[in-house]
C-alpha positions, 0 to 999 in steps of 0.5 A: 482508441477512445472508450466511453464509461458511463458514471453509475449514480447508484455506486457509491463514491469512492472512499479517501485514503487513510492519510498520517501526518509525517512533518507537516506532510499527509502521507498514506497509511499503508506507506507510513506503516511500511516505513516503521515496519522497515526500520523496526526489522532493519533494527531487529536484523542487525542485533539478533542477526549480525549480518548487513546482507541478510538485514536487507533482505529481511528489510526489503521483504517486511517493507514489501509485505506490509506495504502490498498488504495494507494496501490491497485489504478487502475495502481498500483496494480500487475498484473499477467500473462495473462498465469496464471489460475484463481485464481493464481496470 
């Protein structure tokens, strides 16, 4: 099935990501922080904890949370059309 959407010329366009530099590559920001955020409570998790298995999970659920949680704060998130049916985004 093919849709037409009509572009609004009173919205306003869409802002760029925040990008950090990372050996010569852009990276997003929310990506960049995740990476830190990992590494830092894989550090963490070894010293106080002393276990691998719960060091990963540990690292696992900071990754996700900081990644999940950067990406979608409010003015972040992608934005559909206003044309666009619910449920279609």
């Amino acid at each position: 099935m093919t849709t037409l959407i009509d572009v609004n010329p009173c919205r306003p366009a869409p802002r760029a990501a925040r990008t950090v530099e990372v050996l010569g590559v852009r990276w997003p920001a929310h990506k960049a922080h995740a990476v830190v955020a990992g590494l830092v409570a894989a550090v963490f998790g070894l010293v106080f904890l002393g276990s691998p298995q719960v060091t990963a999970w540990v690292t696992g659920v900071v990754v996700l949370a900081v990644w999940w949680g950067e990406r979608y704060l409010p003015g972040k998130a992608a934005v559909a059309p206003a044309s666009n049916p619910p449920g279609i985004s």
